[in-house]
N, C-alpha and C positions, 0 to 999 in steps of 0.2 A: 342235843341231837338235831341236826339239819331238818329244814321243813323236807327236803329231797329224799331226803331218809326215811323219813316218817311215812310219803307219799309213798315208798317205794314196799314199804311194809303191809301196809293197806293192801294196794295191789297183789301183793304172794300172799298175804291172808286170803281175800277172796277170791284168789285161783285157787288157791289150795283149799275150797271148799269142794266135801265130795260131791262126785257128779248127780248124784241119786235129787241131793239136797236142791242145786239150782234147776234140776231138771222140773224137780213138783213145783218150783218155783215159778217154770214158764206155764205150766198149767194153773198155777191157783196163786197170783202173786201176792193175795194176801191171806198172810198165815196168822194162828193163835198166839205165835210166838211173837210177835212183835212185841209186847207189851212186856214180856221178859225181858229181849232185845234192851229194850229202849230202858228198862232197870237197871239191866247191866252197866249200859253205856253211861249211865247216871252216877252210879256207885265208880265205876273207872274214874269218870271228872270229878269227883269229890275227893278224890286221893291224888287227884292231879295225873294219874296216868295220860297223858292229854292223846298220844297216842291211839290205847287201845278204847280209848271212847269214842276216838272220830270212827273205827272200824267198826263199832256198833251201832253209833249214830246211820253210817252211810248203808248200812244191813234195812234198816227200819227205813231210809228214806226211800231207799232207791231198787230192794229188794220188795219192799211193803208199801207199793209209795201209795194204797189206797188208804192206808191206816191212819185214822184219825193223828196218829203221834206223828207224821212225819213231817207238817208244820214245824214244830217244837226239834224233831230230830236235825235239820235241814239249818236252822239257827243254830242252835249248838254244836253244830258242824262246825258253822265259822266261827265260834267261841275258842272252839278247841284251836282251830288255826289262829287265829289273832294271835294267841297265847303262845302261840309255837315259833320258834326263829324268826329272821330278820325280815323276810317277806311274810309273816304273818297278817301284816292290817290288808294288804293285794287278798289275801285268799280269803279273808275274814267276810271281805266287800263283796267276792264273788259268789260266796251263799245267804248272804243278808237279801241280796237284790233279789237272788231267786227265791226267795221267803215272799217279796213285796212283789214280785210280779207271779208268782203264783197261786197266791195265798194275799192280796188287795184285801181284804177285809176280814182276814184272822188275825188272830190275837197276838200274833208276836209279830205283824207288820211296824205294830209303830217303834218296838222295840229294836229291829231290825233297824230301822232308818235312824233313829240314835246313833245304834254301833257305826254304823257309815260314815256320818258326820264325825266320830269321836275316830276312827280310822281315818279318813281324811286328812284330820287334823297332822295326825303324827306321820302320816306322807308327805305334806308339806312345808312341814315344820324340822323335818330331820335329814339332813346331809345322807342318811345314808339309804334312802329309799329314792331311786334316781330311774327305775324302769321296773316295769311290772313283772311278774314271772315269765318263762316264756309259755312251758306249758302249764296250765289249770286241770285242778282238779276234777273240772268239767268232762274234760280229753283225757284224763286217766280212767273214771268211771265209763267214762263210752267206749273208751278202748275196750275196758273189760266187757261190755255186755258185747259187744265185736266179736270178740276172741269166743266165747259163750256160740255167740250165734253160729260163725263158722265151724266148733266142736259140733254142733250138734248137725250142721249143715255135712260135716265129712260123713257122720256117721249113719244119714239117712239111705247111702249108698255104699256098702264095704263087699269087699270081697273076701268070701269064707273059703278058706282055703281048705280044709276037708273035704266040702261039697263042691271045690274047683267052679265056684257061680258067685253072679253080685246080687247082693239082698236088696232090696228096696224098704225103706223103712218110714212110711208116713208120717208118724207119729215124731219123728224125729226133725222130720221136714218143716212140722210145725211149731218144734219150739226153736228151731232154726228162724221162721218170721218174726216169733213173739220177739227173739233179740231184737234181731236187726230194726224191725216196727218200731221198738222201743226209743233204740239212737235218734230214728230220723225224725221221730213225734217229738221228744223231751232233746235232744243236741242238735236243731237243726242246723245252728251255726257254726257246728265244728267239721272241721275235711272229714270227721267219721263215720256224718250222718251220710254223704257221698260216699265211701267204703261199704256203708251198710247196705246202702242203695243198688250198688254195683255187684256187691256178694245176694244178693236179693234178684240179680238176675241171673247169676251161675245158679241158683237152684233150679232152674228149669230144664238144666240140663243133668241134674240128679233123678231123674223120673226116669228108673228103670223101661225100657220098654215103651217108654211116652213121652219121651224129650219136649218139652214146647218152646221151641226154638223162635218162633213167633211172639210169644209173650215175652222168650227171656229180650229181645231188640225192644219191645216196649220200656222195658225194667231198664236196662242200659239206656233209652233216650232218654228219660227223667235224668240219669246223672247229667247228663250233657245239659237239658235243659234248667235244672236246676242249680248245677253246682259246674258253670262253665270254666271257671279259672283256677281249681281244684285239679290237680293232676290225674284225679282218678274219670276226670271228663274222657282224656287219650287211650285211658283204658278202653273205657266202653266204648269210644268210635272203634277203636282197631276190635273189639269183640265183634260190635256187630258189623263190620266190615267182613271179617273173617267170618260168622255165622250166615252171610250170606254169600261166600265164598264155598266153606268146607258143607255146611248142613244143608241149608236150601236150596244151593247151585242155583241163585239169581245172579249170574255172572254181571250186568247189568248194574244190580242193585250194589251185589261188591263193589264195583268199580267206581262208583260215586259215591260209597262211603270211604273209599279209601281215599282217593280226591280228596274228600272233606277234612279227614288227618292228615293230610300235608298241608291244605289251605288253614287251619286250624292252629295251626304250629309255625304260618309266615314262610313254609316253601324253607327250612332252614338247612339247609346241607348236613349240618353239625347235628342234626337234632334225631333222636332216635327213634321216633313215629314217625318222623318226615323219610328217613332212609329206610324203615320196614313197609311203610307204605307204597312208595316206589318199587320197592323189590316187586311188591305181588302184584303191583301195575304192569310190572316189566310182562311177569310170568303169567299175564293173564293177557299180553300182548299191545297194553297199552303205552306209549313213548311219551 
């Protein structure tokens, strides 16, 4: 079975955990269950299932990441991938390291830096390991806590169509941050933590009755400032261009955010924030 395959299983496993279950999660992320978890996951690699022990492994790491086991979890993560198809030593390397720089002086650090070395080895020693994966398993698990975040972000705001009214739902609002919180604390390297960052300020405009349209342009400049040549930068200029356009009516303040998403993008004719930006320049009377 392809490592692509394997990855891909993972991911529909833990979508297709009930909603009930990730939700207690975002309130209490470390549960009694882990120590079953991380049993399981143990008894799976003892039969070589290599598969369904990385999906218990990555339960206890990164659902539980307070639990004492998820050092040990985290490592045998990339055991499981080593073992797994052609790219296995690439993803083996990628949770060894984050053993060693999470975990500097736990007890599967030195253990971890072996595997490296013994991984290494058979990257450049074998014709057939010529470029690293494209995506990591890093960017699959932060997709998923994304995807997580955003469910719980639609749901903070719905419209109940019996009572023809939209519900406000706090409670939901805030396991909508614990995701997103989570990517940009533990993935800050990946374009997700920028997604997270940027869906982190559409919640402000989930606030029935109390939009904070003010904070959500705070939430959107952190993309800009922290994740500038991440595509989801354009996002958030044309947000807060547009929330000081439609919400604040800082006609003023629009007009040099939107300026900034054409200057931003090189003025490119071809480019498609350079030509949205324009348009609402035109329509707000600027040439």
């Amino acid at each position: 079975m392809s490592i692509k395959r394997i990855l891909l299983m993972i991911l529909v496993s833990m979508l297709l955990l009930p909603a009930h279950i990730y939700a207690q999660q975002a309130q209490q992320p470390q549960q009694p269950s882990a120590k079953g978890t991380f049993k399981l996951a143990d008894e799976m690699f003892a039969q070589q299932k290599y598969s369904s022990a990385i999906k218990e492994y990555l339960r206890v790491a990164y659902l539980y990441n307070d639990s004492e086991l998820s050092e040990e979890a985290i490592y045998k993560t990339g055991l499981c991938l080593f073992l797994q198809g052609s790219y296995g030593p690439f993803y083996g390397i990628e949770q060894w390291q984050k053993v060693i720089a999470k975990y500097p002086n736990g007890k599967w650090a030195a253990e971890a830096a072996k595997k490296i070395k013994e991984a290494n080895t058979i990257i450049h020693t074998s014709l057939l390991y010529n470029e690293p994966p494209v995506i990591t398993i890093e960017e699959q698990v932060a997709g998923q806590f994304v995807d997580w975040g955003k469910g719980h972000l639609n749901n903070s705001n719905q419209y109940i169509e019996k009572l023809n009214t939209t519900v406000y739902n706090g409670e939901e609002l805030k396991k909508a941050y614990y995701w997103f919180d989570k990517v940009i604390a533990e993935f800050p390297k990946t374009h997700l933590a920028a997604a997270a960052q940027f869906y982190r300020g559409e919640s402000f405009f989930k606030k029935t009755g109390q939009p904070d349209y003010k904070a959500a342009i705070v939430e959107y400049q952190k993309v800009i400032d922290n994740y500038p040549e991440i595509f989801w930068a354009n996002e958030a200029q044309m947000k807060i261009a547009d929330t000081y356009k439609d919400n604040l009516v800082d006609i003023k303040k629009a007009i040099e955010s939107y300026q900034k998403l054409v200057e931003r993008n090189g003025n490119n004719p071809n480019n498609y924030y350079v030509l949205y930006a324009k348009a609402r320049l035109e329509f707000l009377g600027v040439k």
